[in-house]
Structure formats: C-alpha cells, structure tokens
N, C-alpha and C positions, 0 to 999 in steps of 0.2 A: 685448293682442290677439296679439303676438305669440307670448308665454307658452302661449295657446289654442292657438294652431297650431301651437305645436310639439309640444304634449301629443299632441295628435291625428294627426301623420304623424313625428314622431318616432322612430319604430320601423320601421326598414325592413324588415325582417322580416316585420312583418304587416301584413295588408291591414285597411280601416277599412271601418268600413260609416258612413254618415252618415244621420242620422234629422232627417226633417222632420214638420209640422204641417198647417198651413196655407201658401194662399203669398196674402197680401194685404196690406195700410196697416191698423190696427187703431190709433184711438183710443188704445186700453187695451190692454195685453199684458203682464200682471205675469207667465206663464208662459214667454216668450219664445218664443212657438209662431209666431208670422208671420214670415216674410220677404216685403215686399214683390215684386212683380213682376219690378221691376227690378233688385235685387236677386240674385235667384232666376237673371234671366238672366245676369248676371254672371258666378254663380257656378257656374252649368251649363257656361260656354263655358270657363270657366278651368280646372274640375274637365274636362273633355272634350280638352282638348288639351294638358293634364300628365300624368293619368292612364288606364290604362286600366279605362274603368265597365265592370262587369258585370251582368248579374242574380244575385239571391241565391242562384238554381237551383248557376249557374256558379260562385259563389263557394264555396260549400259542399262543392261537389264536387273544387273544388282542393283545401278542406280538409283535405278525408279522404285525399287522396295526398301525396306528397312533392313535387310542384310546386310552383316559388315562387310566395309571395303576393305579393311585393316590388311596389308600383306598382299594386294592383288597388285599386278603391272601388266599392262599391253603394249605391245610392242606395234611401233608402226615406222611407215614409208613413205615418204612421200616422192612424187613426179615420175618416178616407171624407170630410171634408169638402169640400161642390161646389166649391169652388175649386181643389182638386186635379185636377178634372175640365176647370174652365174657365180655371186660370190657369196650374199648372202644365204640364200634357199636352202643350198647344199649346208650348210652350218646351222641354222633352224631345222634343218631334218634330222641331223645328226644327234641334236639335244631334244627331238619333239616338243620344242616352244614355236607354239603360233605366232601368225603377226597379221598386221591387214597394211594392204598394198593401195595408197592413193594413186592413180593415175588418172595425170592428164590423155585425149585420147590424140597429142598429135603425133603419135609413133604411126597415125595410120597416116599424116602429112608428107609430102615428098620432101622436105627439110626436117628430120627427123633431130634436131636439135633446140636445146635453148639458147635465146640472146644473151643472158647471163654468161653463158661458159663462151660464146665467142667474143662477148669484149673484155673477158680475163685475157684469153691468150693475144688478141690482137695491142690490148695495150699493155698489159704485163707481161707479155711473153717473148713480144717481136722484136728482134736484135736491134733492128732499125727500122723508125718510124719516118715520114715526114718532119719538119721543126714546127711547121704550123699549121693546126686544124681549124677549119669554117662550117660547119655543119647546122643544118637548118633542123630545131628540136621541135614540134607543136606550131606555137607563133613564135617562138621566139630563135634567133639567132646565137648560136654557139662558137664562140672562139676561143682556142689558148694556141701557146706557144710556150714548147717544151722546151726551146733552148738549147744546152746539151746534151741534155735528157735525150732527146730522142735519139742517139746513140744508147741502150740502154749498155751499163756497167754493171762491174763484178759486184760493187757496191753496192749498188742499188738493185742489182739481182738478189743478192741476198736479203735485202729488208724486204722485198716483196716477200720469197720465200717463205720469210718469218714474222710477214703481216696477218696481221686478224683484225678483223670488222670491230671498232670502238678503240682498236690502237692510233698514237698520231700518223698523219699521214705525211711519212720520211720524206719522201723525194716526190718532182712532178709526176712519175709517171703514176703515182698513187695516187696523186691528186688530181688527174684527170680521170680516173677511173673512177675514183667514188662522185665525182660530179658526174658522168655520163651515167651511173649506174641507177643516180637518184634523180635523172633526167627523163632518162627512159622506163623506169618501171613503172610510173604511175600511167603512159601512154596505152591508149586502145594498139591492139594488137597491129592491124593496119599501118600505123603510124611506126610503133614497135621496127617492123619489118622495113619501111622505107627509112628510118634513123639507121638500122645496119646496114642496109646496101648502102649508102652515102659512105659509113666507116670503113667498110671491106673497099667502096673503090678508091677512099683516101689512102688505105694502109696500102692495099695492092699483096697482103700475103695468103699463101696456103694455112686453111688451119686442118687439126687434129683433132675432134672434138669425141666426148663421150657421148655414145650413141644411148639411146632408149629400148627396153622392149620390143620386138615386131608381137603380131598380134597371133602366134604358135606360142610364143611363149607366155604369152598373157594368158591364151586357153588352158594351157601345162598348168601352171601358177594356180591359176581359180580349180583346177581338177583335184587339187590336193587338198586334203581333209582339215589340213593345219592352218591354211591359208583364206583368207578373204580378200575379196576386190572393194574399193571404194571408189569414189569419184574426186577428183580434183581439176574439175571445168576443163575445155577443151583447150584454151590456149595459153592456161597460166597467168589470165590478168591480175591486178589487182582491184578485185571487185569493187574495195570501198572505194574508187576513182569512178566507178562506171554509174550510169542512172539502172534502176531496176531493170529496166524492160532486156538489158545487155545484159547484167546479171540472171536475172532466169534464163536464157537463152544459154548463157556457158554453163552453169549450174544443172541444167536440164538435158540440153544436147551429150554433154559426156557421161551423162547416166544410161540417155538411151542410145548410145554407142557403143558401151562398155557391155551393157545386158545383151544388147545381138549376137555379143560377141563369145560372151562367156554363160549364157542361156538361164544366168541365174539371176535374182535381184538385188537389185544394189542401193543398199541401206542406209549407207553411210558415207559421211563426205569430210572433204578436208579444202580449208580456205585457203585459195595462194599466198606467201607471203605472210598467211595470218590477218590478210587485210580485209576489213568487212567495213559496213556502214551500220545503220540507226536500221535500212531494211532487210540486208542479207541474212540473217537468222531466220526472221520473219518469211524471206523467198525460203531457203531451205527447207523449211518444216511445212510450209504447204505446200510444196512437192513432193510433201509424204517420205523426206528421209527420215530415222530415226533419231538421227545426232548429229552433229559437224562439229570438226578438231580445228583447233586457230593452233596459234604459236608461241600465246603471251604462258606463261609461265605460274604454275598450279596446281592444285592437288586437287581430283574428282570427289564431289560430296555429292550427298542427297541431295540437297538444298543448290546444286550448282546449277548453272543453265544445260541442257543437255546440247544447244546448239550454238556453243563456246566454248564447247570443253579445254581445259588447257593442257599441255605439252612442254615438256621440257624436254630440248637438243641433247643428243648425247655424242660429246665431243673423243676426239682422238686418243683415248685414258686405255690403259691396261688393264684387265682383270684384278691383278694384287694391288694396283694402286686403289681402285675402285672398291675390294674388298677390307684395306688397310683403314683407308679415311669411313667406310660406311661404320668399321667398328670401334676409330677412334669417335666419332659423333655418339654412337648408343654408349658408350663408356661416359661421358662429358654430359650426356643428358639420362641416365640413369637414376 
C-alpha cells in the first residue's frame, strides 16, 4: 500500500488527478472499480484537508502556465453510474470538494447498462451454468467447457470474491471470464451487443445489474457549482480498436448529447478503457476539447500532453490507511 501511495504523490512537481468508478459494497469487483461508502468518505475528508481539490477546468489551466502544480488533486468519474449520483455527491457536498463526472450518454439507451457488469454476474455469479459454451465472437469461433465448474462452488465463490485483475486465474470460471472479457472489449458496439445476447441465451439467467444516471439526475449533477460534466463517447468503446471516422462520431456525438442536455459546454473528455490510437488525441483536440484523461498512470506537468493526461484508480483503502502510508512515504523521502 504504501508502495501505491508513493507512486502516486511521489512527485511533487505534479499534480494527480485520481479516477473513480463507482462508490458502493460489490459482492464481486475483479476491476476494482467500487469503493465503498465509507470508504469514499474517508478518503474525501483526508484528500480535502491535505490537499488542495480542484476542477479539471482549473487544473488544466494551471497546466498551460507556469503556476505550480505542487499539492493540487482533481477528482474524477468515470461512466455515469447512479451511485455516483446517490452515494458519492452527497459526500463531495458534505466536504465542498469538486469532481468532474465522465459520462457515457447511454443512460438515454433503452438497455441502460454495461456489457462488462453482465458478464461478471452471468459467469461469476450464476449458481449453474451450462458445462459447455459455442459462441460466435467477430470471425472467429469460441468454445470452452467448464466441466465441473459450471456448478459454481463455495470454493470457487470465494476466489472469485477475492479475485482482482492481474491475480492468477484460480478456477474455470475466471478463466472463461477473462477470455470473454478480452474477447469482447475490443469489438464495435454492434457486435458487442449480439456476443451478449448469444451469452444471456446460453446462460438463460435473470440478472441484477447496477444501473446509470437517468438524464434528471445528470441535469441536478451539472446545476451544481462543485460539479462538472465531461464526455466519455456514447457506447463505451475502445477507440483505439475503432478507425477515425467511428471515433469522432462517439467522441462527438456524446458531447453533443450531454450539452442539450445539461445547456452547458463540455470541455472535457475521458477515453474508454484508456484506450486510444496514434489518432485519437489528435480527433479530441480538433473537436475543440480542452484535454482528455486515459487511465495509464502519472503525474500532470507542464510539459505533459494535455490530451493524455494520466489518472491514477483509487482502490477500496481507508482513510487512516491512506493517511498512515502517505506519511510513512514523506518520512522515508524526507
């Protein structure tokens, strides 16, 4: 942990942007995209009275002068999920620390979710699956067979549980999930959609899934002083898969979605995934945003690209954990 924290404020020189998810308790979380409630507040009050939070507006704009960044953090969001709306907000008001909110715009979709969180619960979650899958991915043909697996166990519920993205992958049912998951993100949306309906009619279960913002609470959200909207394309792809011309089109369209919606301009943007090419910075910026946030990990300078800025996840930690290790690191580099 403390390792974590040093990487991330280690550089006094630059300012950090910190990238969030969700803020809730999940069961399941191999992305490490929740932080709890409590959690969240921890980390708001100790981030709030060590440092000073900006908007991304404000941070950017240090960028481009020669003002120090030394001690600034912006807080951000990525994908619109209503708990952003209903767990976080209320706890950013509490402490008057800004943030800026990336949304994708398919909460206005009649499928108001991501493929992501239904093939957690369909393959990590579903008691009983099928023994063996045939699914048609792009061109190519997809089979496994689970074996005993698809019975899922106490066993094996539990390593999911206490799985995270880069640990091995315990049992089949993790290993058909991280293959489906790096099967399907690179696909156009389209295809996206027809690889889950093929999985939902193999699995055959009800899911549960965390919903998104509707567009009441997107307008609330943007009305509030603290608060900024950004764009993060309409369906979530992974740009650097896509050719240009599909690229400005999501890039574009969930900007002029967002602005109809919330009567303001929207400045700023965030890449899905983090994933961009050789031309998406270059689309970005001559669509007249100010800057776009990826995912790869880094500290904001003068000298940085403003439409790459990097982002560092902030994982499921506690406040005192978080205030312990940031002051064993300034001790050890003192």
């Amino acid at each position: 942990m403390a390792s974590f924290l040093k990487k991330i404020f280690g550089n006094k020189r630059g300012a950090i942007i910190l990238m969030y998810h969700r803020i809730a308790s999940a069961h399941i979380d191999p992305w490490d995209l929740c932080v709890s409630p409590e959690h969240f507040d921890e980390q708001v009050r100790y981030i709030r009275d060590t440092f000073q939070v900006v908007t991304m507006r404000e941070l950017t704009e240090r960028a481009r002068t020669n003002e120090s960044l030394r001690k600034y953090i912006a807080i951000t969001f990525d994908d619109g999920y209503r708990d952003n709306f209903t767990a976080a907000k209320p706890v950013l008001e509490k402490y008057s620390v800004p943030a800026t909110f990336y949304l994708t715009t398919r909460f206005l979709a009649e499928k108001k979710s991501f493929w992501w969180d239904e093939l957690e619960q369909v393959i990590l979650a579903t008691p009983t699956l099928p023994e063996k899958i045939n699914l048609h991915i792009g061109r190519e043909d997809f089979t496994s067979d689970l074996g005993a697996a698809h019975i899922l166990s106490d066993t094996a519920e539990k390593e999911i549980r206490e799985w995270h993205y880069g640990h091995p992958l315990y049992n089949a049912r993790l290993k058909l999930f991280y293959e489906l998951w790096a099967a399907i993100r690179p696909l156009a949306i389209n295809e996206q959609q027809r690889v889950m309906h093929q999985l939902h009619g193999w699995a055959n279960t009800a899911l549960s899934l965390p919903t998104l913002m509707d567009e009441a609470q997107v307008q609330e959200l943007s009305q509030t002083s603290l608060f900024e909207i950004g764009a993060h394309t309409v369906n979530h792809p992974a740009l650097g898969h896509l050719p240009p011309e599909e690229q400005r089109y999501e890039i574009q369209e969930s900007r002029s979605v967002l602005q109809s919606i919330i009567h303001k301009p929207i400045t700023g943007f965030a890449y899905p995934y983090g994933s961009l090419n050789e031309h998406t910075p270059g689309i970005t910026q001559k669509l007249g945003f100010d800057y776009a946030v990826s995912t790869r990990e880094g500290h904001v300078t003068h000298s940085g690209n403003l439409y790459d800025l990097p982002r560092y996840q902030v994982k499921n930690i506690g406040g005192e954990e978080l205030r312990a290790a940031i002051q064993s690191w300034q001790q050890n580099n003192s």
